[in-house]
N, C-alpha and C positions, 0 to 999 in steps of 0.2 A: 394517595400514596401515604403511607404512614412513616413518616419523618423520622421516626425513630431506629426505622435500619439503616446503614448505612448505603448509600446508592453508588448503583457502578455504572458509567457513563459510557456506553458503545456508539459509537460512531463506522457509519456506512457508505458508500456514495455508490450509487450507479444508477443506470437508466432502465427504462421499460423493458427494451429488450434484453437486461440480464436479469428482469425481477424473476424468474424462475431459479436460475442458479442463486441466487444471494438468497432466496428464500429457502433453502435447504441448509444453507449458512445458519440464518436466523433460528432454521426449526432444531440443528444440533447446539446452538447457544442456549434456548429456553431448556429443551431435554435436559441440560445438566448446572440448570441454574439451581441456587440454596434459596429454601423457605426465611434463611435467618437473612437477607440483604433484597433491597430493590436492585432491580434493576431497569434501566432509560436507553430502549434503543430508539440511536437519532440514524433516520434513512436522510442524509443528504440525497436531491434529487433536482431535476428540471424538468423531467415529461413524467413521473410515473401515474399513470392513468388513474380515475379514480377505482374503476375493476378491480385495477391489483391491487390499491392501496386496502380494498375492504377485504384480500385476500390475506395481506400481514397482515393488515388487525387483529384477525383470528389468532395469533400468535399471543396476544395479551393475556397474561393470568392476573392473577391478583396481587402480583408482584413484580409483574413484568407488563411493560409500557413501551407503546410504540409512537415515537414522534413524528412526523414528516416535515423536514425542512426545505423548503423551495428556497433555493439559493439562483434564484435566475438575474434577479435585481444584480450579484454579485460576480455573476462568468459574465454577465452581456459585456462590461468593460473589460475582460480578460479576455475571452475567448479569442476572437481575433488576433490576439499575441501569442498564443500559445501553439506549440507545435505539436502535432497527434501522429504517430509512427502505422504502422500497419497492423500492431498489435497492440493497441493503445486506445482509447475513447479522450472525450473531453473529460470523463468523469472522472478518468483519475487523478485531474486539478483539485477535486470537491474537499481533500483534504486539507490542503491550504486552506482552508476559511474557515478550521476547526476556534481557532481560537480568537479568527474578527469577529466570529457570529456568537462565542460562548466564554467572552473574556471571565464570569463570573466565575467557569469551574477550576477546579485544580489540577485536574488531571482528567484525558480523555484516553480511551481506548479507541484507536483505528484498526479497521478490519475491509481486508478485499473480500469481496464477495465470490471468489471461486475459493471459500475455505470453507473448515468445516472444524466444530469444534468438540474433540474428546474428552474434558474436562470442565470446570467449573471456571468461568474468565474472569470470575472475582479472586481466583488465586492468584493472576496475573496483573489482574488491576491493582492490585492491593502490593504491588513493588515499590518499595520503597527508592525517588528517582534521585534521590539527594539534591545535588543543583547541575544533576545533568536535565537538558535541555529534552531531551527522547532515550526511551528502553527500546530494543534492536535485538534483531538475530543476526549475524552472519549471513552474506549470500552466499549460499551453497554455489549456484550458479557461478559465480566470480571465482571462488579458490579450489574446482574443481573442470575448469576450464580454462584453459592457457590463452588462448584469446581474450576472454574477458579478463582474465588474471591480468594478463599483459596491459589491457587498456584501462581497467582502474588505476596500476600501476604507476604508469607511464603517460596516459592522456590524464587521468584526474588529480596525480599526485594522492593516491590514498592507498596507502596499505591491501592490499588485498583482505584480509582478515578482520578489517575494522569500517571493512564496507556490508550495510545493512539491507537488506532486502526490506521496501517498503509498504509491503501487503500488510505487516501489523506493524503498529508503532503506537507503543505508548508515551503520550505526549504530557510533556508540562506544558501547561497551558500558559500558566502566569509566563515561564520562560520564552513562550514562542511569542505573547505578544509583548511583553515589555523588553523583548530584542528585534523585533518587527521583521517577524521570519516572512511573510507574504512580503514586505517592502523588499525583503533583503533578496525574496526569489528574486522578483520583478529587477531590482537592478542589475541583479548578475544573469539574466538572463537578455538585457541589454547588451550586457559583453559577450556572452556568449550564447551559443545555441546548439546544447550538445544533439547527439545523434542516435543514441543508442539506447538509454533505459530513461530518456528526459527527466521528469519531476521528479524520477529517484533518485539521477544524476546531480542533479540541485540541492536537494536535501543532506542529499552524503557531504558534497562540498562545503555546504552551509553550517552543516552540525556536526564539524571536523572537530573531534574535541571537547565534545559536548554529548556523549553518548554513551548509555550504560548497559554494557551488552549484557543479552539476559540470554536464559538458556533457551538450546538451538529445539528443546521439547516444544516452542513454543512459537514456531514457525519453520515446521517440517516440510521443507518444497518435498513437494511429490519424486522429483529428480533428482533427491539426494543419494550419496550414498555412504549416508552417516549411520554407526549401527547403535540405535537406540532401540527399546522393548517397545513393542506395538503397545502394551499397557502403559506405557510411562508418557504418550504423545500427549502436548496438550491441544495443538491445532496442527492439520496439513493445511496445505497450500498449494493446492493442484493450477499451478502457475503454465503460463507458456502452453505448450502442445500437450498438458500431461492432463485434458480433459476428461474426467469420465463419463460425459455427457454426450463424447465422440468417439470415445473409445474402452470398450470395457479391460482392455488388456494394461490401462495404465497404471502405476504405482498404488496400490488403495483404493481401487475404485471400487471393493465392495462394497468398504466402509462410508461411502458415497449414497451409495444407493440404497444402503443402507437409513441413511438418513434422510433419501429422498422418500422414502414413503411413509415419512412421518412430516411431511410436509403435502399442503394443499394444489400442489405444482407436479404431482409424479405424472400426469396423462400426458402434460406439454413437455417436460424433461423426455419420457420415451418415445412421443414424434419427435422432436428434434433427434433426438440418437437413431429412428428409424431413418429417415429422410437426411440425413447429411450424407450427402454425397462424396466420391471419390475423390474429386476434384477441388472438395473443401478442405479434403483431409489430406490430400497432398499443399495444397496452400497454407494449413496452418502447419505442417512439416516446414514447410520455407520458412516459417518464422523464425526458428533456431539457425539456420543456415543463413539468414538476414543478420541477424543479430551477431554472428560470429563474424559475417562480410566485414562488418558496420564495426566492431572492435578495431581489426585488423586495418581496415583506413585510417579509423582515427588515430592507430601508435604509429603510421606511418605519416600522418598529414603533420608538415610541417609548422601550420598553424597552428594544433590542437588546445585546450584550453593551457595544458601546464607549461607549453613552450609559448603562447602567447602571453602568458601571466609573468612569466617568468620574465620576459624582454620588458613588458612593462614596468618589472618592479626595479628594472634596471636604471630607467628613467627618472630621474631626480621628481622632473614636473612634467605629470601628465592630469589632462581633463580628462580621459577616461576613468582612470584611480577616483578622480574628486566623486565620481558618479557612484563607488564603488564603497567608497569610506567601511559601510555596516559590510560588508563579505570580507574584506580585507583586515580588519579586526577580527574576527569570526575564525578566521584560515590561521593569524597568527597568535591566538590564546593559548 
């Protein structure tokens, strides 16, 4: 690598069986990468085979670098504590360990693997985060749906409008570990166990405060209906049921497919979209229907986190709060 450009640090996490979706990720990031900057994609991972790993490699140019980071030393004592929904994997913990495993850098780029990117992610990279803690977009999802509107609201105590969708997030790194955001999940996940978007639920809480919202060009849920110029996208984010792997009728799934055949994965991407069946595709329809359930209990459950926080903080002396010190500064900065 020659030292001399400056390097942009992308970071990934998923398993074997999404390396075909994230590698169509991968192949729209290289597609629109600059000759004048390295760039370092790190695949956080715990099964990916060595097959696929020799399949992203092909993805390396002379400027572009692919890492694989086996983080299994690091979920073996997590996993068991962590809670996985019906639309969820373990993987999407892998983000959490951005800054135990790479305290040297300054700044990481995360990215879900069902995205795709229109632009160059060194424009993104290159935001300046001041001494916010993470750059964010807006969840479309949350302030365009009364349900989840309702339960950010009212179960999280957060704004609708300053709650971030977690599929990109540009992280301070220095900020996430010398505030010990992995510590900080893990205790507040002692106290609580939310139900509905988990580790993005944690994060929102955690970095109340602490977030510098960037534009919405740069994390386009596929389900939005934000009216921005197809030219001006810099990443979608074919989130939830808006797969175009299962469905060609979803928001931008040309520009999917588009990118899928500029990737080493188009034979397996169109069996899977031949072979999924009806009955898959009514199941991941439930997912949105789960998920608005799962709001709507929690503004009604009288325990929920903000009314159990709330009685807590009522209490002069509580051993819970002691457990809690780092989220409870965090919440009131």
């Amino acid at each position: 690598m020659k030292e001399s450009k400056p390097v942009v640090h992308v970071f990934y996490g998923f398993d074997e069986r999404y390396v075909p979706f994230a590698g169509v990720s991968i192949a729209s990031l290289v597609s629109h990468c600059s000759e004048e900057r390295n760039y370092v994609i790190h695949i956080l991972h715990t099964d990916i085979s060595k097959e696929s790993q020799e399949k992203l490699f092909g993805f390396e140019r002379k400027n572009v670098y692919i890492r694989f980071e086996d983080v299994n030393e690091e979920m073996r004592n997590l996993v068991s504590a962590l809670p996985v929904r019906d639309y969820y994997s373990v993987s999407t913990y892998f983000r959490l360990l951005i800054a135990e495993k790479f305290p040297r850098l300054e700044k990481a780029l995360y990215l879900d693997g069902d995205t795709i990117l229109r632009r160059d992610v060194a424009e993104l990279f290159d935001t300046d985060l001041g001494s916010a803690w993470v750059g964010g977009v807006t969840d479309c999802v949350v302030t365009e749906n009364k349900p989840c509107f309702d339960y950010v609201k009212y179960a999280l105590g957060i704004e609708p409008k300053k709650y971030i969708n977690a599929g990109m997030m540009l992280i301070n790194v220095k900020a996430w570990k010398e505030n010990a955001i992995l510590d900080r999940f893990l205790s507040l996940f002692s106290f609580y166990s939310f139900k509905v978007a988990q580790d993005q639920d944690y994060l929102n809480v955690l970095l109340k405060g602490k977030i510098k919202y960037l534009s919405r060009k740069w994390n386009m849920e596929a389900l939005h209906t934000w009216k921005i110029r197809s030219r001006d996208i810099g990443l979608i984010h074919y989130n939830f049921a808006s797969k175009p792997w299962h469905d060609l009728t979803a928001p931008y799934a040309f520009l999917f497919w588009e990118e899928a055949e500029k990737s080493p994965f188009t034979m397996e991407i169109k069996k899977e979209f031949c072979f999924y069946t009806d009955a898959q595709k009514e199941a991941e329809r439930r997912v949105g229907a789960n998920v608005l359930s799962a709001c709507l209990d929690e503004v009604k459950n009288p325990d929920n986190f903000q009314r159990k926080l709330a009685r807590l903080q009522e209490t002069e002396e509580s051993p819970v709060l002691e457990e809690i010190p780092l989220f409870l500064k965090t919440k009131n900065a």
